[in-house]
MARVEXDO-494324 format. One line per field, with one value per residue (C-alpha): residue number from 1; residue in three letters; x, y, z. Coordinates in steps of 0.02 Angstrom, whole numbers. Layout:
BEGIN
pos <- [NUM	...]
code <- [ALA	...]
xx <- [X	...]
yy <- [Y	...]
zz <- [Z	...]
END
This chain:
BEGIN
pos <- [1	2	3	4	5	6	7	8	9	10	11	12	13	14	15	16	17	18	19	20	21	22	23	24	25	26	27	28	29	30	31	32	33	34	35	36	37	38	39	40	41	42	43	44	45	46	47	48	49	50	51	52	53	54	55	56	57	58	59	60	61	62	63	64	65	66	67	68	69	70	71	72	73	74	75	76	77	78	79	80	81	82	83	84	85	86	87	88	89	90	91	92	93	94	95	96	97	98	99	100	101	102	103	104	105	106	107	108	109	110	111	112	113	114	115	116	117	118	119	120	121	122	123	124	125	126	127	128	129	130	131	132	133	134	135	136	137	138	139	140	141	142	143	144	145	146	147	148	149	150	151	152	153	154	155	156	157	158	159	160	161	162	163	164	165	166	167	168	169	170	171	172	173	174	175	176	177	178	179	180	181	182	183	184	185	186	187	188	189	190	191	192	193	194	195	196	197	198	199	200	201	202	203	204	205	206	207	208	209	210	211	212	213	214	215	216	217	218	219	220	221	222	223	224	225	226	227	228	229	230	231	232	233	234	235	236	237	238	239	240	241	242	243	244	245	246	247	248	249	250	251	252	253	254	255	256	257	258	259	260	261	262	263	264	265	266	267	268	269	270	271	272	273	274	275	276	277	278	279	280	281	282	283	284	285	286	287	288	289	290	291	292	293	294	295	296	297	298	299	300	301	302	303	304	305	306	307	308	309	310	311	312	313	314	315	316	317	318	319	320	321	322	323	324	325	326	327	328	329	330	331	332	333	334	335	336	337	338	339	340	341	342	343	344	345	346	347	348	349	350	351	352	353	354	355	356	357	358	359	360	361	362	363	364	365	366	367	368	369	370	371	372	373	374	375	376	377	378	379	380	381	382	383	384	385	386	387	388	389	390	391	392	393	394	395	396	397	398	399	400	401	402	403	404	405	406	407	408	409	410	411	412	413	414	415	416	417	418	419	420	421	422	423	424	425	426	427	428	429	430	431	432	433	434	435	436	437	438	439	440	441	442	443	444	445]
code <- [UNK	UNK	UNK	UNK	UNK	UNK	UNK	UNK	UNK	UNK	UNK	UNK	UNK	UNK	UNK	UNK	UNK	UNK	UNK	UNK	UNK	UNK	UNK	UNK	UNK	UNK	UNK	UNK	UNK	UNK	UNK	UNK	UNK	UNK	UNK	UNK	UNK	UNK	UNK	UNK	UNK	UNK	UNK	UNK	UNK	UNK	UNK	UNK	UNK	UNK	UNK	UNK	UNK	UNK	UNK	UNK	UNK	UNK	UNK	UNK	UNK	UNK	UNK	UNK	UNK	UNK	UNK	UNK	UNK	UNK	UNK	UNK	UNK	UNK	UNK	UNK	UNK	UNK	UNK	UNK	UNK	UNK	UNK	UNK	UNK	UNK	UNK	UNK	UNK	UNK	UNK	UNK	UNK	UNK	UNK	UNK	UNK	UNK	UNK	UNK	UNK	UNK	UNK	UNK	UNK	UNK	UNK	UNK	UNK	UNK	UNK	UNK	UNK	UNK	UNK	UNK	UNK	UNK	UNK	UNK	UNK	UNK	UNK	UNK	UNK	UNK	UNK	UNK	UNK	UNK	UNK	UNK	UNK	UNK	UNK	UNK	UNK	UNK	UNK	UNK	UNK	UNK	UNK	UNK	UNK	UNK	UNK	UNK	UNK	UNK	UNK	UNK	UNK	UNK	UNK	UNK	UNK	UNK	UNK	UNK	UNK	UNK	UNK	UNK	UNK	UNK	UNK	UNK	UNK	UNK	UNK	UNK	UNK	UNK	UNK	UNK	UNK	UNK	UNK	UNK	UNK	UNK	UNK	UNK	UNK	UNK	UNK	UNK	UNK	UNK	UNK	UNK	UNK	UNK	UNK	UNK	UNK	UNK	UNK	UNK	UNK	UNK	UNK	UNK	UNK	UNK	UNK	UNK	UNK	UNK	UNK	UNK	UNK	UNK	UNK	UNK	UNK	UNK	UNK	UNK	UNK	UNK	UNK	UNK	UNK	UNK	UNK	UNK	UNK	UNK	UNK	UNK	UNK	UNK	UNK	UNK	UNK	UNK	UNK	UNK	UNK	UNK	UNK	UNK	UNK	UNK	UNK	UNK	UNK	UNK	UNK	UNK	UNK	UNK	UNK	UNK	UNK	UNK	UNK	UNK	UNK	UNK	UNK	UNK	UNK	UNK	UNK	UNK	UNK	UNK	UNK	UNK	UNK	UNK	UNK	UNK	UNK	UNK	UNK	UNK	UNK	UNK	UNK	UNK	UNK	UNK	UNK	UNK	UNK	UNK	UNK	UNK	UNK	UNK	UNK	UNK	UNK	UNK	UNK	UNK	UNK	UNK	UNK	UNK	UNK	UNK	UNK	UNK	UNK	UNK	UNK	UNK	UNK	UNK	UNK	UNK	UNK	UNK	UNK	UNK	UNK	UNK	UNK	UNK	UNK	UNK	UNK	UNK	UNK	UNK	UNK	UNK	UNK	UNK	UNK	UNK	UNK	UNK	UNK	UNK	UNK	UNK	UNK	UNK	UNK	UNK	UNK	UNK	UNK	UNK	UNK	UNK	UNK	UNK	UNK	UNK	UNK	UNK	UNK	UNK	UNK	UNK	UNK	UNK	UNK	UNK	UNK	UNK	UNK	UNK	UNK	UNK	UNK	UNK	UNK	UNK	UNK	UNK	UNK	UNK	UNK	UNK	UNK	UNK	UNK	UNK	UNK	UNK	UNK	UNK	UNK	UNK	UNK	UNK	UNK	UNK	UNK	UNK	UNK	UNK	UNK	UNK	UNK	UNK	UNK	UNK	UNK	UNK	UNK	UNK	UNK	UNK	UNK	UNK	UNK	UNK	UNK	UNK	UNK	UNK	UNK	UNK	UNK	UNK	UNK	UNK	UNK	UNK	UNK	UNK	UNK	UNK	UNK	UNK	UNK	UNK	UNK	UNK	UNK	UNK	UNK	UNK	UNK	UNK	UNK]
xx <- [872	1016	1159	1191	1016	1040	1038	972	776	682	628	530	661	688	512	529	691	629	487	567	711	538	484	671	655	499	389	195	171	-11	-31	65	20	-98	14	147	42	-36	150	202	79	110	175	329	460	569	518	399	316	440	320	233	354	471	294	287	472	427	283	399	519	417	326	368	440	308	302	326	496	658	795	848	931	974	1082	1153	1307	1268	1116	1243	1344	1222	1166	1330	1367	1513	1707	1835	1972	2106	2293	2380	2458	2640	2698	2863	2859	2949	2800	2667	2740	2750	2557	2496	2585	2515	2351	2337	2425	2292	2167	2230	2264	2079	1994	2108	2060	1892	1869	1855	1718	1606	1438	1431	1331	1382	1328	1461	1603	1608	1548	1706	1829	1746	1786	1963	2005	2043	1881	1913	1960	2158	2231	2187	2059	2140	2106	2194	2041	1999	1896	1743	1760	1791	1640	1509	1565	1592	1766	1845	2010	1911	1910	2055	2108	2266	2363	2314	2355	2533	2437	2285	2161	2048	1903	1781	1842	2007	1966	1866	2000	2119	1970	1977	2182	2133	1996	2104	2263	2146	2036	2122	2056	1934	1825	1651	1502	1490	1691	1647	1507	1607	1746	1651	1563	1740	1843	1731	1613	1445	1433	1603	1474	1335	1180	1186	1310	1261	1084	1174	1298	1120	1030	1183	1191	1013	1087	1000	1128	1184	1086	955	1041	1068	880	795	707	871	820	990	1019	1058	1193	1369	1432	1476	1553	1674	1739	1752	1948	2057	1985	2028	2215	2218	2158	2273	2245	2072	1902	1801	1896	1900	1722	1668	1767	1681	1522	1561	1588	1459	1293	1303	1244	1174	1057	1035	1134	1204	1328	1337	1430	1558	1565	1594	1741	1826	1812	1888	2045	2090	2094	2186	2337	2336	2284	2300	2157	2019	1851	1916	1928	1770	1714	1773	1694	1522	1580	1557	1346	1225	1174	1027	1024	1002	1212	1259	1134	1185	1365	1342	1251	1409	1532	1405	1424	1620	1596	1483	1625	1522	1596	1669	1542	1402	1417	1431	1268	1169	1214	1142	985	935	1003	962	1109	984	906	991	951	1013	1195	1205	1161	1276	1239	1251	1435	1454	1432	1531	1687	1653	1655	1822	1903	1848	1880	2037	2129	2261	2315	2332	2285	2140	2076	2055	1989	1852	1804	1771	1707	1572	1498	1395	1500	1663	1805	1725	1739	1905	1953	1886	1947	2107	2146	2128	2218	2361	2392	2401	2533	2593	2698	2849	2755	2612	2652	2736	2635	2507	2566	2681	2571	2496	2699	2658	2565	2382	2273	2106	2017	2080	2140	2327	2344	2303	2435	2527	2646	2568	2713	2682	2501	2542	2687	2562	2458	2572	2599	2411	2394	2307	2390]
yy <- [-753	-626	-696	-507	-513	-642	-623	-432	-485	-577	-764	-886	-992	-828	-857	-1046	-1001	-867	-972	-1115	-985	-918	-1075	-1121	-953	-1006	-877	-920	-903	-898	-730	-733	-933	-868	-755	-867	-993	-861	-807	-981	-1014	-898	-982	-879	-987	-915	-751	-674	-497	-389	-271	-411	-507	-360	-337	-514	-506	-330	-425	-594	-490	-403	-589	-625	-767	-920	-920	-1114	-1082	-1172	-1069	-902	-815	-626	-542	-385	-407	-365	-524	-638	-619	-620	-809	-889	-1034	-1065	-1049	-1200	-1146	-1104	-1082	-880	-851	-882	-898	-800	-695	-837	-937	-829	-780	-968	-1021	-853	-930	-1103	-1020	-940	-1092	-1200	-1087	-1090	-1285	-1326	-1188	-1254	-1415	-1416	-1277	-1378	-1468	-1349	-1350	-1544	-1671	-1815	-1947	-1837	-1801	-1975	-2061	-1967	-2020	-2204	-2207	-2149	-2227	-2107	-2131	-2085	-1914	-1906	-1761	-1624	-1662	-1703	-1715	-1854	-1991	-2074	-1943	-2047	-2029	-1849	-1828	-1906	-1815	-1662	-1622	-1470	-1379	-1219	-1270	-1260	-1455	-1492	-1501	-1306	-1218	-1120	-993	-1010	-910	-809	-840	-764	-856	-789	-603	-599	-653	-525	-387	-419	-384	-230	-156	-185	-112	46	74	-41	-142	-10	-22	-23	-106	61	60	-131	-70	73	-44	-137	-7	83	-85	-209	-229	-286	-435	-514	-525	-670	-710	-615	-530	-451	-416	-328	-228	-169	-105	-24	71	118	195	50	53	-107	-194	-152	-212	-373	-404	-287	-402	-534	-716	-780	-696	-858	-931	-957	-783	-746	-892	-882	-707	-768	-827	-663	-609	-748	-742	-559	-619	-750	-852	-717	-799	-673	-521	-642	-649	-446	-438	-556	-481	-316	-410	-510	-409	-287	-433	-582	-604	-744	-896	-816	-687	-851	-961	-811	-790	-975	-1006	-851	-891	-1074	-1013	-890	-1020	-1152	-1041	-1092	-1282	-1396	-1519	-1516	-1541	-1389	-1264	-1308	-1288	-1112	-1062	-1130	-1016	-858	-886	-922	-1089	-1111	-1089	-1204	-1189	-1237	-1381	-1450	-1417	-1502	-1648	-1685	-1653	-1798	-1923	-1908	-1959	-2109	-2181	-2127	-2164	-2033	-2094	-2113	-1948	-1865	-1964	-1893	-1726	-1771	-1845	-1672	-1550	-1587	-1566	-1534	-1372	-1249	-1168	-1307	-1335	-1147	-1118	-1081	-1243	-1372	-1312	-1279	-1484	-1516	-1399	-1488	-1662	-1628	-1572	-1696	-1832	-1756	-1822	-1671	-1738	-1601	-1697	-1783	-1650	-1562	-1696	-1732	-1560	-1575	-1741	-1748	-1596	-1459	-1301	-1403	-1262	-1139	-1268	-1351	-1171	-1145	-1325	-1271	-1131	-1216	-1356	-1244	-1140	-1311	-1390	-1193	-1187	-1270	-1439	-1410	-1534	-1477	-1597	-1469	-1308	-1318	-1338	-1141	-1090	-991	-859	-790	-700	-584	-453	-336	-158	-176	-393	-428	-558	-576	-701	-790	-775	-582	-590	-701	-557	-405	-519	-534	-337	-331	-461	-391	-464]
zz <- [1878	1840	1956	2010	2071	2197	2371	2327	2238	2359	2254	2305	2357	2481	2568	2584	2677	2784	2822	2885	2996	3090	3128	3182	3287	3387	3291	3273	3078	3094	3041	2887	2844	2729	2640	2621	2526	2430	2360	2345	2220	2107	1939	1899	1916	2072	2052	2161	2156	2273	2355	2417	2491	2563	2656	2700	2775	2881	2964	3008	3067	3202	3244	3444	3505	3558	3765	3748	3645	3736	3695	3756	3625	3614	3497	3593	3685	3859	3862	3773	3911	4030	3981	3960	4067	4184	4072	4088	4180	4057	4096	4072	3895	3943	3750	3676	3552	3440	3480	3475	3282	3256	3321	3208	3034	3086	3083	2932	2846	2908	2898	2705	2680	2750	2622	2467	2534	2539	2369	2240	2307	2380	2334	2318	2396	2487	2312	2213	2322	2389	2202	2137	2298	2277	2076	2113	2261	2344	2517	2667	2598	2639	2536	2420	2270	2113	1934	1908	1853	1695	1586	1611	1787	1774	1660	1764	1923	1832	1870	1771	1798	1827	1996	2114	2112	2171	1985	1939	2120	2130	2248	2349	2246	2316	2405	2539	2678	2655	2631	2769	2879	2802	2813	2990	2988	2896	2983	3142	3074	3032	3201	3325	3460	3488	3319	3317	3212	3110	3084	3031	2900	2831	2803	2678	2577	2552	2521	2468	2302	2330	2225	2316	2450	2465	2543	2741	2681	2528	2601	2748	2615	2513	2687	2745	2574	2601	2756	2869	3018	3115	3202	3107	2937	3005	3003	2889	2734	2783	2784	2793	2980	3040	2882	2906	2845	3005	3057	2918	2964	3154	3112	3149	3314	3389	3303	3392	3551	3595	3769	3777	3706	3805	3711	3549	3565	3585	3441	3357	3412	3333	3148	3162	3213	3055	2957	3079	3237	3369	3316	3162	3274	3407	3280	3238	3425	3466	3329	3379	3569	3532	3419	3551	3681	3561	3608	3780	3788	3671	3753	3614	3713	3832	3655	3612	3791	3795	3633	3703	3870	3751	3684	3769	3866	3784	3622	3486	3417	3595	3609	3440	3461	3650	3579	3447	3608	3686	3552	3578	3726	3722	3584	3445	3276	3156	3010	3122	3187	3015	2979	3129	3063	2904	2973	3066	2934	2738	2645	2477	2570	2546	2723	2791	2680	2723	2906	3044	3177	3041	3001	3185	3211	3051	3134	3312	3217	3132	3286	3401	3264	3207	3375	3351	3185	3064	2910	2969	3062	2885	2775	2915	2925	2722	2695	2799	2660	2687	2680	2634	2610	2762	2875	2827	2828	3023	3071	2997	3121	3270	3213	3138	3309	3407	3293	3231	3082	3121	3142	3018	2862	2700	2583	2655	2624	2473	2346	2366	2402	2561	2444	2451	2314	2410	2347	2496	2455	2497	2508	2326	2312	2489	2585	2717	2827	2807	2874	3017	3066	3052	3126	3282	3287	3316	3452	3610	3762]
END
């Protein structure tokens, strides 16, 4: 399939996916069993005849919820709210201006170390990222990926320089992650505090091309220009609702909401339902919720805590995240927690590489794991797989306000020489230090 095509043709791949989010959902596919085969067996490779699915979608979409289902999970604001559980008691935002500048560059710098970090080996599964560490010995993960191996090694692993390894960075090059976290500087430079889903959506059509856009995302940016307004473009024909898009672009309301995951959080909310639903705006929610508190305790458990604080009790992020926060607890090891991640999401499905809770237990591993160290907090957020450089990226800004940039390590930072490439109108090629100042101008306190 044309690669502009993805993520805007439904294929067959598409179906298999939505399928298996319904059933995630609690939705009785009875109904549309029968049509789902019927599509499915149709020998075209993984194209599939559009009318027919974009039917297929409009009747899952409007499929209730089972009675017996467990979770209560709503996607407007006011029942989010309504079925949060109890907050942790978090201490006032009594931070200078000195150090509020200083936790705001450690963010974006480790927001920026964990996405270079983890880059150059997205997309790979846990045989050929830890094959290739193995061969060079270079497992556990403790730096940035280099090309440095014998060209056998790189060979069989695949290793080009037309990836960001270590040996051809002098910036960090662009990359979604990043822009989104700079969209959300510029959206909120533009509107303020105050903006709104539709400010969100407008953003994007006048600042951002479609194809720099993937799966939710680009769905979201093709209803919107068929003048399908949030919320309804979050679920209209979109079976990546529930993907880590949203999670990703969770980063800079919780920079702007310092000491504030409840505000951090609405914010968050706003971004996030133009393009998600249910657990899909929870995981955008959640991150945001736990960098906003990471200004005001540095006691890991309690972040996390206070991101759960934001979505509701009983949905499946919080279980899953809850059950990781569990296996801390009982002494659990680092690799034997990464493997019970593996054993309930399959790193070869792509749903299940993609989707928001798996990351969300990847994030709460590396923190947890991490025990405050900067270095290790990234290269467990990234070995463990799945979405490597998103969530070395999200790992990385919680980990960068509690050390902030003073105390954040140069072998870290100086490879990309405090510089940033995005695809924003305005921050083409930008110094980090400058983002984390307009970034303090912005803070709501």
């Amino acid at each position: 399939m044309d690669r502009n095509r993805i993520w805007l043709y439904i294929s067959k791949t598409d179906l298999e996916t939505e399928r298996r989010q319904c059933l995630q959902e609690g939705k009785d596919l009875s109904p549309v069993e029968e049509e789902f085969q019927r599509l499915a067996a149709v020998d075209l490779e993984d194209a599939v005849n559009q009318p027919a699915a974009q039917a297929l979608l409009d009747r899952t979409i409007a499929l209730p919820v089972r009675s017996d289902f467990p979770y209560q999970e709503p996607s407007d604001l006011e029942s989010i709210r309504a079925a949060r559980p109890a907050a942790p008691a978090l201490p006032p935002l009594r931070l200078s201006a000195d150090e509020l500048r200083d936790k705001a560059y450690g963010a974006w710098l480790g927001r920026v170390c964990g996405c270079l970090l983890g880059k150059p080996v997205e997309g790979w599964r846990r045989p050929r990222m830890w094959g290739y560490l193995k061969e060079t010995d270079c497992f556990p993960l403790g730096g940035y990926f280099s090309l440095d191996a014998p060209e056998a090694i790189r060979g069989r692993y695949q290793v080009t320089p037309q990836r960001p390894f270590i040996e051809t960075v002098e910036f960090m090059p662009e990359d979604d992650d990043t822009n989104y976290t700079t969209t959300g500087l510029a959206l909120m430079k533009k509107h303020g505090a105050s903006f709104t889903p539709t400010d969100v959506a407008n953003f994007w059509l006048g600042e951002i091309p479609i194809l720099h856009c993937c799966t939710a995302e680009r769905v979201a940016y093709r209803n919107l220009s068929l003048l399908i307004p949030p919320p309804a473009s979050a679920s209209f024909r979109n079976v990546y609702r529930e993907w880590i898009g949203a999670q990703i672009r969770a980063d800079f309301w919780g920079y702007a909401a310092p000491g504030n995951p409840e505000l951090a959080a609405e914010l968050a909310w706003r971004d996030a339902c133009i393009s998600h639903v249910k657990n899909g705006i929870y995981g955008e929610m959640w991150a945001a919720a736990m960098i906003a508190a990471a200004f005001v305790t540095e006691d890991v458990e309690t972040i996390i805590l206070a991101g759960l604080a934001q979505i509701p009790h009983k949905c499946r992020l919080a279980e899953d995240v809850g059950a990781v926060l569990t296996w801390r607890r009982e002494g659990t090891s680092y690799d034997n927690a990464s493997e019970r991640i593996h054993a309930k999401w399959d790193e070869d499905r792509a749903h299940d590489w993609c989707h928001t809770i798996s990351n969300a237990m990847i994030v709460t591993l590396a923190l947890l794991w991490g025990e405050k160290r900067f270095g290790e907090t990234l290269t467990r957020a990234v070995q463990a797989c799945f979405d490597t450089d998103c969530n070395g990226a999200t790992a990385g800004s919680v980990i960068g306000i509690l050390h902030g940039a003073r105390e954040v390590p140069g072998e870290w930072t100086a490879p990309f020489n405090d510089t940033l490439q995005t695809g924003v109108t305005g921050y083409h090629r930008v110094r980090l230090k400058d983002l984390a100042e307009e970034t303090f101008r912005l803070m709501v306190q």
